[in-house]
N, CA, C and O atoms as a printed pandas DataFrame, in Angstrom:
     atom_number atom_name residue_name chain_id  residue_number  x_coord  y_coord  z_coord
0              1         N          UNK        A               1   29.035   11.064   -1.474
1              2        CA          UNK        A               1   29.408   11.520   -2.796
2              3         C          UNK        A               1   28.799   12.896   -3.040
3              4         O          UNK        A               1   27.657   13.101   -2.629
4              5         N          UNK        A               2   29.476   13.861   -3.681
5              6        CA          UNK        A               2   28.702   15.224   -3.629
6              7         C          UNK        A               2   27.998   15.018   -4.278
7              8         O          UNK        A               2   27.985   13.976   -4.933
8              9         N          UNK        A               3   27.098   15.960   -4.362
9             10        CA          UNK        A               3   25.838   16.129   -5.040
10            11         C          UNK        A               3   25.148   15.151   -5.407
11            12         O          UNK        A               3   24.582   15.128   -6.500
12            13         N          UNK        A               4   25.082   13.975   -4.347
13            14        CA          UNK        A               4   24.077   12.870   -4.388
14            15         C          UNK        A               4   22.912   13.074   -3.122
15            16         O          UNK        A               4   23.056   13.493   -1.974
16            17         N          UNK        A               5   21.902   12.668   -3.736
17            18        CA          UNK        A               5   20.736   12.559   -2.643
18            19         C          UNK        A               5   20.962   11.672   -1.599
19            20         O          UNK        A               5   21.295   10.510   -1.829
20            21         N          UNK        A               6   20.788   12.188   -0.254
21            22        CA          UNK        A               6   21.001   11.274    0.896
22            23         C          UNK        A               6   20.249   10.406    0.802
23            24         O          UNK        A               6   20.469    9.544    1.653
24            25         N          UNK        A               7   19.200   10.126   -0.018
25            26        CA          UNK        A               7   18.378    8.669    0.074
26            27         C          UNK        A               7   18.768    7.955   -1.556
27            28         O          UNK        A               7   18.375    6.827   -1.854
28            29         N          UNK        A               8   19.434    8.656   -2.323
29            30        CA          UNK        A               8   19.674    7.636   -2.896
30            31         C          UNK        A               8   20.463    6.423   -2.635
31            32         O          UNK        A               8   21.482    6.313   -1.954
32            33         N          UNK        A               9   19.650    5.308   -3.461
33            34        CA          UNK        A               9   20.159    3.929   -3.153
34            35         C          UNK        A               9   20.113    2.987   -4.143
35            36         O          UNK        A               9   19.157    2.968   -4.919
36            37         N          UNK        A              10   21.252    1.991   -4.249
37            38        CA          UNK        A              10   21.481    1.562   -5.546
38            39         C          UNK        A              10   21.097    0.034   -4.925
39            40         O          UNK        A              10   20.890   -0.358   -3.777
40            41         N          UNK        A              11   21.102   -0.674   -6.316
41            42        CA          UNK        A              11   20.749   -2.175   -6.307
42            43         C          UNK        A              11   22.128   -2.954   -7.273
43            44         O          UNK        A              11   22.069   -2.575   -8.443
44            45         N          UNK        A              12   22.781   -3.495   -7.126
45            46        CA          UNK        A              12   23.793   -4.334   -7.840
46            47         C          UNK        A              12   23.926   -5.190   -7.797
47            48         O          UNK        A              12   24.478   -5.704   -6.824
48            49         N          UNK        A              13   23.427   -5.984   -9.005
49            50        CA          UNK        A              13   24.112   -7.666   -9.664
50            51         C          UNK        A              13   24.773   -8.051   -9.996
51            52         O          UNK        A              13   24.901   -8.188  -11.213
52            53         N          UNK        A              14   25.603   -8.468   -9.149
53            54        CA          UNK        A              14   26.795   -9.129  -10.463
54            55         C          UNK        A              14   26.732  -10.518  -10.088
55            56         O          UNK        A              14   26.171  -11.101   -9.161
56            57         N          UNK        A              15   27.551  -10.949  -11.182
57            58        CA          UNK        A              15   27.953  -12.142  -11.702
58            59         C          UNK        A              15   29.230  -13.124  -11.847
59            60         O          UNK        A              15   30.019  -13.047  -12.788
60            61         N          UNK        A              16   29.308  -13.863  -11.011
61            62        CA          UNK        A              16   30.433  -14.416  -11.260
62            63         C          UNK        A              16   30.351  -16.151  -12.177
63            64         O          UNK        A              16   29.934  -17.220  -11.731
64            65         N          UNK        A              17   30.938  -15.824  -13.583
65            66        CA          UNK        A              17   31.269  -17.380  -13.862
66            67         C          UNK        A              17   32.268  -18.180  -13.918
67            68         O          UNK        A              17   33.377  -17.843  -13.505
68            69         N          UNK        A              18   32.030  -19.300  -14.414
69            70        CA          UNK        A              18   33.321  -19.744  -14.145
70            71         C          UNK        A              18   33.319  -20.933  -12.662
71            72         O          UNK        A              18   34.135  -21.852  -12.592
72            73         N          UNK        A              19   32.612  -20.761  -11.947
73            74        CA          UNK        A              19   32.633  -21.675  -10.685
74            75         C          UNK        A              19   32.297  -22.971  -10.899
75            76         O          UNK        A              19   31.323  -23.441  -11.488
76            77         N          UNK        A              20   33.342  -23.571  -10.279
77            78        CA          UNK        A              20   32.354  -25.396  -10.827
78            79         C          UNK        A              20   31.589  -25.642   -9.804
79            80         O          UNK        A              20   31.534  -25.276   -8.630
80            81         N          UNK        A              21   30.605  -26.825  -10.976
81            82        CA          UNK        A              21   28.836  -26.824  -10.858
82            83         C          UNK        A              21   28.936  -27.135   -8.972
83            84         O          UNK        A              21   28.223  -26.754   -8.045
84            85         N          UNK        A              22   30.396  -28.148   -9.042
85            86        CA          UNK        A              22   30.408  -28.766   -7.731
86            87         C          UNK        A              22   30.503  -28.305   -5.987
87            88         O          UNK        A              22   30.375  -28.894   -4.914
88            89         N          UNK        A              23   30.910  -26.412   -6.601
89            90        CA          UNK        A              23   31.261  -25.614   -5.177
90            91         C          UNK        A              23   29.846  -24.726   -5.399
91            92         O          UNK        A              23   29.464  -24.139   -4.386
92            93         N          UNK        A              24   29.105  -24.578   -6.492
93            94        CA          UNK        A              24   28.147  -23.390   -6.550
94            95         C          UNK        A              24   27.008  -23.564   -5.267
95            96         O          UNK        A              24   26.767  -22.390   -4.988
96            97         N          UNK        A              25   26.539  -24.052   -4.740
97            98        CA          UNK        A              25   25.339  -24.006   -3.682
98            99         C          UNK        A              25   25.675  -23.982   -3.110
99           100         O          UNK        A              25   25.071  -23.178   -2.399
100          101         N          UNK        A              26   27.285  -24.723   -2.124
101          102        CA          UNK        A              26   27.648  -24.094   -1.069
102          103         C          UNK        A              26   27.941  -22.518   -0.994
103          104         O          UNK        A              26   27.542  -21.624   -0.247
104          105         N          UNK        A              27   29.021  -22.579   -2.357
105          106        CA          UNK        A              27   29.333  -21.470   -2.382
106          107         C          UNK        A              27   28.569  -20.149   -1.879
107          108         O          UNK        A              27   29.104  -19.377   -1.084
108          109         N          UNK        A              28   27.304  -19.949   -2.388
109          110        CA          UNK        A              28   26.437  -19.603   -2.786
110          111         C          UNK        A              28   25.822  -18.907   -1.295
111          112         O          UNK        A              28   25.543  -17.728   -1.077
112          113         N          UNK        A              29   25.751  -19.799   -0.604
113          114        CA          UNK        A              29   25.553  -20.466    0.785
114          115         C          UNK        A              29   26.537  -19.360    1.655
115          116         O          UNK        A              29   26.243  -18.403    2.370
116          117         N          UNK        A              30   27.304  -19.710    1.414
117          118        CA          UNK        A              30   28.615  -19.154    2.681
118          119         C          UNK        A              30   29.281  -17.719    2.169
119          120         O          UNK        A              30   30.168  -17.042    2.688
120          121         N          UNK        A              31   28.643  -17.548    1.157
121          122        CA          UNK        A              31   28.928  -15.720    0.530
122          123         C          UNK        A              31   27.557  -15.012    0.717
123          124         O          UNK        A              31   27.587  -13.868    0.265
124          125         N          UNK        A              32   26.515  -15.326    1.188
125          126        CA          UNK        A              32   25.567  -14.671    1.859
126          127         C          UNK        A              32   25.614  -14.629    3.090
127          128         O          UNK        A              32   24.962  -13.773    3.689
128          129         N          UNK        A              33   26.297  -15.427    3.671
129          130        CA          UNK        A              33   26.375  -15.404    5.260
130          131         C          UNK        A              33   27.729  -14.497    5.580
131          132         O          UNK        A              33   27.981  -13.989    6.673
132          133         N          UNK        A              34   28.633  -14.397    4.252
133          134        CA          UNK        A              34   29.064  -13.306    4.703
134          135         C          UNK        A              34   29.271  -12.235    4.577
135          136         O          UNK        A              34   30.086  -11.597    5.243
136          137         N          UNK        A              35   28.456  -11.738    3.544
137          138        CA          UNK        A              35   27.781  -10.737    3.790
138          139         C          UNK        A              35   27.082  -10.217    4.675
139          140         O          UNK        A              35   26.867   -9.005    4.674
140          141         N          UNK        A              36   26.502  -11.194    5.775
141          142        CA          UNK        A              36   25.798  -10.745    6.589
142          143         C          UNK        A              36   26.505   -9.941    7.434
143          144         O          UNK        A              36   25.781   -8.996    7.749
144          145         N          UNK        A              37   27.805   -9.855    8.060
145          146        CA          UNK        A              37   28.361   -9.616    8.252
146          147         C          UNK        A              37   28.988   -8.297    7.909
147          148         O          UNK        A              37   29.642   -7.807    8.830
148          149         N          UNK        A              38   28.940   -7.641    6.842
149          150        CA          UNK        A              38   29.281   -6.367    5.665
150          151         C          UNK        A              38   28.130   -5.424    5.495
151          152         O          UNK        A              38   27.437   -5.268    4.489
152          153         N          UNK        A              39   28.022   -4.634    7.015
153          154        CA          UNK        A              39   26.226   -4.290    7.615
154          155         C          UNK        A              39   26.039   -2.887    6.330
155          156         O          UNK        A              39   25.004   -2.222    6.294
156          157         N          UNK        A              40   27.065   -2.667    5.488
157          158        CA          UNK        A              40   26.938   -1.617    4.986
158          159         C          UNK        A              40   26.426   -1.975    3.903
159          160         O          UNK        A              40   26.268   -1.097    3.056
160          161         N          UNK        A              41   26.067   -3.173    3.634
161          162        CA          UNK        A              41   25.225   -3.475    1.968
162          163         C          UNK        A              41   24.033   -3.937    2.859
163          164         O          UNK        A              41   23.956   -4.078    4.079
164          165         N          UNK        A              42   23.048   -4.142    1.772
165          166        CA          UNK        A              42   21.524   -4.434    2.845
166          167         C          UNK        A              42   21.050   -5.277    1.605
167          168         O          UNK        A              42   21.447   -5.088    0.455
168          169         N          UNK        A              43   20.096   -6.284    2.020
169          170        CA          UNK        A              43   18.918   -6.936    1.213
170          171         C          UNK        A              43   20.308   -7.996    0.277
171          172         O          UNK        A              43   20.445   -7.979   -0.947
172          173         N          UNK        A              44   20.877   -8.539    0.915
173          174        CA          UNK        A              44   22.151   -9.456    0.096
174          175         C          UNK        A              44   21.810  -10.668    0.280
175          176         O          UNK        A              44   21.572  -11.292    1.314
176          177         N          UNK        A              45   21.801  -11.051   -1.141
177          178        CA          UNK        A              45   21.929  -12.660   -1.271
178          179         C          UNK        A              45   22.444  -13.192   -3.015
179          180         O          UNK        A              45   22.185  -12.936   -4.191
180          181         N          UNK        A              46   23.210  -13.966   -2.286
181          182        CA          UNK        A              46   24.042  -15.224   -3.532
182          183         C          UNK        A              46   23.114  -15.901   -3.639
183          184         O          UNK        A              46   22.247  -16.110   -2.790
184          185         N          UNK        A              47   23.240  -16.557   -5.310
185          186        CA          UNK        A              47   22.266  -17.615   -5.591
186          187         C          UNK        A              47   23.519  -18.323   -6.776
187          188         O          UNK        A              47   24.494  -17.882   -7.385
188          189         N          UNK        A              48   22.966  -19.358   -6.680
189          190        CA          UNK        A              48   23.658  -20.293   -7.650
190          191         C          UNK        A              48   22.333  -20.898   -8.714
191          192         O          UNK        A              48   21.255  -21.462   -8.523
192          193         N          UNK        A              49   23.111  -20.417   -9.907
193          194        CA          UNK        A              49   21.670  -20.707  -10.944
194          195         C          UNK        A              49   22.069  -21.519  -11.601
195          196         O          UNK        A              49   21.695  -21.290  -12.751
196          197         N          UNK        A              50   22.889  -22.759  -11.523
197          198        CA          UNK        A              50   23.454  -24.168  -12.166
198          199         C          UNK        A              50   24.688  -23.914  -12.963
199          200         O          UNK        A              50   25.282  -24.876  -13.450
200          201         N          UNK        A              51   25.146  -22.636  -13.144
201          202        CA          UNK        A              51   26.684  -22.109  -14.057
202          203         C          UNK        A              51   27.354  -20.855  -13.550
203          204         O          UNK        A              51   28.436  -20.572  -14.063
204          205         N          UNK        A              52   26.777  -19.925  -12.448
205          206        CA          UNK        A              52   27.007  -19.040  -11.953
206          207         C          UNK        A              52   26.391  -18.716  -10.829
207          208         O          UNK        A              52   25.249  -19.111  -10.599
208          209         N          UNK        A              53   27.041  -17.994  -10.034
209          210        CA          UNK        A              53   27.142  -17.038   -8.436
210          211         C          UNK        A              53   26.454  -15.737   -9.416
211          212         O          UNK        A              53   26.843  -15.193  -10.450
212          213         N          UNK        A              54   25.378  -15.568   -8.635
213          214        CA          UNK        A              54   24.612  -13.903   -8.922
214          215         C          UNK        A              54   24.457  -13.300   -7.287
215          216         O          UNK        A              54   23.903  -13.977   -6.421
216          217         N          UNK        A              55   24.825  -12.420   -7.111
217          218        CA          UNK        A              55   24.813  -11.451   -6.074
218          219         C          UNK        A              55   24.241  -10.371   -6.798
219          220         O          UNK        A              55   24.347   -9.774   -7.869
220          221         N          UNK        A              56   23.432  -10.385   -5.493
221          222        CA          UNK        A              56   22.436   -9.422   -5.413
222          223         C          UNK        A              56   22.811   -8.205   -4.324
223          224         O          UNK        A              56   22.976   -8.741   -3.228
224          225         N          UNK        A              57   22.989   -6.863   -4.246
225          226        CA          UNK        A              57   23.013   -6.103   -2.931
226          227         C          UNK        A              57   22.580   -4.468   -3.153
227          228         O          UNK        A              57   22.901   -3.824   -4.151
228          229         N          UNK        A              58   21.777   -3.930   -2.007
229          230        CA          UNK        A              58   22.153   -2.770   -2.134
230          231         C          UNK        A              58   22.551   -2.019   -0.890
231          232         O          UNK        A              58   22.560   -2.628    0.180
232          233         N          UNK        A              59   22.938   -0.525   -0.952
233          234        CA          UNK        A              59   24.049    0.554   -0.793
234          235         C          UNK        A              59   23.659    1.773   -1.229
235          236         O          UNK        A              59   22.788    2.008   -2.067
236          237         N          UNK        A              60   24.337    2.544   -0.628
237          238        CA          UNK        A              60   23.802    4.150   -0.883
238          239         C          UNK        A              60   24.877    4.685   -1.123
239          240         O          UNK        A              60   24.933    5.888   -0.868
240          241         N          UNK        A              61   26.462    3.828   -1.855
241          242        CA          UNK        A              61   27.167    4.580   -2.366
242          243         C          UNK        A              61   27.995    3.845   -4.219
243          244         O          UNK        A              61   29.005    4.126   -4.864
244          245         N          UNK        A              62   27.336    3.281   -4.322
245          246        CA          UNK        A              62   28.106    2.553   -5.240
246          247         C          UNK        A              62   27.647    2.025   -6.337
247          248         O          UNK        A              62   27.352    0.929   -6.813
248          249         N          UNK        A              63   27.684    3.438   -6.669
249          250        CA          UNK        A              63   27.216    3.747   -8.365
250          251         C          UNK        A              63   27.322    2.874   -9.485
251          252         O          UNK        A              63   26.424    2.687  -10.306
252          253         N          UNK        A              64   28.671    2.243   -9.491
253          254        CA          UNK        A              64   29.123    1.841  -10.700
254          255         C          UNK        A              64   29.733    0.268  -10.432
255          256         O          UNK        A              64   30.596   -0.298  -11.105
256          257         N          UNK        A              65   28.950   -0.303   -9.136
257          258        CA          UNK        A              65   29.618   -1.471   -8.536
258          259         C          UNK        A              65   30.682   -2.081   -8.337
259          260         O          UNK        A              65   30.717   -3.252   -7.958
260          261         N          UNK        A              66   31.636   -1.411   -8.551
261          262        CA          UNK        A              66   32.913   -1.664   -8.676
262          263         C          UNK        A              66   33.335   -2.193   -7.186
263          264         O          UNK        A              66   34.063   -3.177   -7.064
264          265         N          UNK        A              67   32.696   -1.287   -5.781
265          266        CA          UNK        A              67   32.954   -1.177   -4.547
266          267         C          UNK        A              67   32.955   -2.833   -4.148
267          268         O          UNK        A              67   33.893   -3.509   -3.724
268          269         N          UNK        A              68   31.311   -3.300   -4.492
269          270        CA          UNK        A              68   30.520   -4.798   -4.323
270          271         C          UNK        A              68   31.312   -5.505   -4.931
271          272         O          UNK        A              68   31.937   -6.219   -4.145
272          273         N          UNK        A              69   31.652   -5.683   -6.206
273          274        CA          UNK        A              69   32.658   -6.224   -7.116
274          275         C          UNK        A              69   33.480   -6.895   -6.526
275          276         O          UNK        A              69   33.664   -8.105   -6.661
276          277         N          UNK        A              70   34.284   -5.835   -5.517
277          278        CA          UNK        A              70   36.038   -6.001   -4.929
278          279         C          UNK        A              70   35.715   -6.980   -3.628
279          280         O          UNK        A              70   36.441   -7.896   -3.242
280          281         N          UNK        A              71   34.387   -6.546   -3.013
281          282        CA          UNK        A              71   34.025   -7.409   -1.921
282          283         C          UNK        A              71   33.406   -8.842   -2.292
283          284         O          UNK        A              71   33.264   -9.822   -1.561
284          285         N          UNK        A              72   33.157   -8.714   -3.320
285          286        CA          UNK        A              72   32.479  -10.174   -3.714
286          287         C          UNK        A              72   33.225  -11.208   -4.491
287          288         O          UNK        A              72   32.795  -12.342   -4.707
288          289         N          UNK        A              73   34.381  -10.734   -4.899
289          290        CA          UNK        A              73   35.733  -11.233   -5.154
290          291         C          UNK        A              73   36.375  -11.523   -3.703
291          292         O          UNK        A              73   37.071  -12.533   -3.598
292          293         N          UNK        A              74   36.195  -10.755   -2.661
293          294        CA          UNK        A              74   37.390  -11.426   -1.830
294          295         C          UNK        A              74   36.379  -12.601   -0.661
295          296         O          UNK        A              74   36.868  -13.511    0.008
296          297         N          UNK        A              75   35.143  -12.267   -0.708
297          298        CA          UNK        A              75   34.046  -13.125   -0.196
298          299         C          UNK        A              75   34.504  -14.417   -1.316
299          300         O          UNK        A              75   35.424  -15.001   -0.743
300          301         N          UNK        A              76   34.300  -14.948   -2.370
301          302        CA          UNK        A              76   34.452  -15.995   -3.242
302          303         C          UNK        A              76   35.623  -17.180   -2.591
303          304         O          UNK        A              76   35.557  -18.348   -2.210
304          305         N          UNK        A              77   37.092  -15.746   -2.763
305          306        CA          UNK        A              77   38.201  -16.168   -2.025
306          307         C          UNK        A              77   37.890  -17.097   -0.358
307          308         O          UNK        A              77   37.945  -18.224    0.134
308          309         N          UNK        A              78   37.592  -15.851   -0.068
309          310        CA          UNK        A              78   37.295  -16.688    1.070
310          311         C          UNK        A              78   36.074  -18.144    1.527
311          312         O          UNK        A              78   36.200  -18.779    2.574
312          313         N          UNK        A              79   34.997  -18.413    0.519
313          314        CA          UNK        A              79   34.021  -18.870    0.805
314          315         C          UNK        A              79   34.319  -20.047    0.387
315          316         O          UNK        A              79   34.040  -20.975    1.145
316          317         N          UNK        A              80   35.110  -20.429   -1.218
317          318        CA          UNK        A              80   35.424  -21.045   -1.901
318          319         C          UNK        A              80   36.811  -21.474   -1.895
319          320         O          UNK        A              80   37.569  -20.565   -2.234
320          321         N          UNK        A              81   37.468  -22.736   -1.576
321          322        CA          UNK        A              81   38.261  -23.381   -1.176
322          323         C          UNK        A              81   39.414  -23.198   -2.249
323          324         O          UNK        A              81   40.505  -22.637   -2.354
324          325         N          UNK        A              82   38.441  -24.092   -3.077
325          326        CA          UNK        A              82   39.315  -24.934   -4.190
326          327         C          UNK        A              82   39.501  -23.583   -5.482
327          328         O          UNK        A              82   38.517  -23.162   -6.090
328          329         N          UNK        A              83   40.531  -23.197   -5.661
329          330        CA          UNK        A              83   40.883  -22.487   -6.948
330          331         C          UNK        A              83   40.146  -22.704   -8.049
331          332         O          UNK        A              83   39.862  -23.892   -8.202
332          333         N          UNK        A              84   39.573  -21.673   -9.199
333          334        CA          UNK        A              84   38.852  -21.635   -9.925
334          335         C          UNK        A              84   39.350  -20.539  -11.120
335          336         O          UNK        A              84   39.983  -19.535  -10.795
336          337         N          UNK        A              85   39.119  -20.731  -12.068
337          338        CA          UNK        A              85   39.281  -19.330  -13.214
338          339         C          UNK        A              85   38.249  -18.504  -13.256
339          340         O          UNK        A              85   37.710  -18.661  -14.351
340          341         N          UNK        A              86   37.513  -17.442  -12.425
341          342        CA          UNK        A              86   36.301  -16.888  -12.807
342          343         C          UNK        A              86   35.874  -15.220  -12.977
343          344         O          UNK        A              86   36.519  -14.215  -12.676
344          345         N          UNK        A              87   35.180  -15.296  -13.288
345          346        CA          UNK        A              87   34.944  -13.403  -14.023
346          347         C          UNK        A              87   33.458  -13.115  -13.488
347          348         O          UNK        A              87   32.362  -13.643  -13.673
348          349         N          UNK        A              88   33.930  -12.046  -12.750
349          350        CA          UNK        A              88   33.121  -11.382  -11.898
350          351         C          UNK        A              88   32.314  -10.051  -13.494
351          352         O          UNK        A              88   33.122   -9.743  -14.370
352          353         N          UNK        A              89   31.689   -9.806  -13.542
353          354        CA          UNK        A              89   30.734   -9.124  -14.307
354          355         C          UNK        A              89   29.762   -8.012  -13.945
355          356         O          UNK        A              89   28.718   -8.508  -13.523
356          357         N          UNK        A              90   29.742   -6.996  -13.957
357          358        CA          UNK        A              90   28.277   -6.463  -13.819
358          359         C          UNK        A              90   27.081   -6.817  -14.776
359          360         O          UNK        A              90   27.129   -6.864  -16.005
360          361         N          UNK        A              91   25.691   -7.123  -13.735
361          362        CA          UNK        A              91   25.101   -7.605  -14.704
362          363         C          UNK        A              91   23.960   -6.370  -14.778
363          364         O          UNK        A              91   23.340   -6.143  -15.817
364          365         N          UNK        A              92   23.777   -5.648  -13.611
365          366        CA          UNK        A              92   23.075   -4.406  -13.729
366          367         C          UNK        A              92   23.057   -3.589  -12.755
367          368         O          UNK        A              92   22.998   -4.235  -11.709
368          369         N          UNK        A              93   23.083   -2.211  -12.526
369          370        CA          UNK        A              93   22.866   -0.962  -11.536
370          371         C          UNK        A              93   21.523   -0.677  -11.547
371          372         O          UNK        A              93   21.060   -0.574  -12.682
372          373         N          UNK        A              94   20.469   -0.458  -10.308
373          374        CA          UNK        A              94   19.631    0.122  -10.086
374          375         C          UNK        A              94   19.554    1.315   -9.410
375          376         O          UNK        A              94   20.140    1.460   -8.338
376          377         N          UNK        A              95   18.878    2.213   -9.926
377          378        CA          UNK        A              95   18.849    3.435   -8.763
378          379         C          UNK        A              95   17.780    3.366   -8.020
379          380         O          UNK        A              95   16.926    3.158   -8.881
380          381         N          UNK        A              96   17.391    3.387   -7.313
381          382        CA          UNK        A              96   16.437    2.834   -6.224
382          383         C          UNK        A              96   15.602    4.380   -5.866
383          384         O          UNK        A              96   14.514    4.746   -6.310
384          385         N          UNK        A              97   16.298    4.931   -5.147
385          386        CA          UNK        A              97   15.503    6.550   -4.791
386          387         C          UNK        A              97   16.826    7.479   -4.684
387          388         O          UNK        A              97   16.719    8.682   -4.446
């Protein structure tokens, strides 16, 4: 991105609700593992906090999380079987350095 510092680095939470109580720990489970996989985010992990998927990640390009967002929507898709109604959220941006 122009005129960004080559070491800057962001931190992004988001949030997805909406998941039932009954897929959240797997869920949770199998969207960190694939992330592992997505070598361009670092320090990633899903948690299931009894009503929601919180992802955690950071990146050295993605200011406004929108990027993580689109990937953590199609990670859900994929991780999570059974159809659901849910809303992905930002819950905060960090700037790191």
């Amino acid at each position: 991105m122009a005129g960004m510092d080559a070491q800057t680095r962001f931190r992004v939470v988001l949030v997805c609700a909406g998941v039932p109580a009954h897929l959240g720990q797997q869920g949770a489970a199998d969207i960190t593992e694939e992330f592992s996989h997505r070598e361009w985010h670092e320090n990633v992990r899903c948690n299931w906090d009894g009503s929601s998927l919180i992802l955690q990640a950071e990146n050295d390009y993605d200011e406004d999380g929108k990027a993580l967002m689109d990937e953590f929507s199609d990670a859900i898709s994929a991780c999570i079987s059974e159809p659901f109604d849910g809303d992905i959220t930002v819950r905060s941006i960090s700037r790191l350095g």
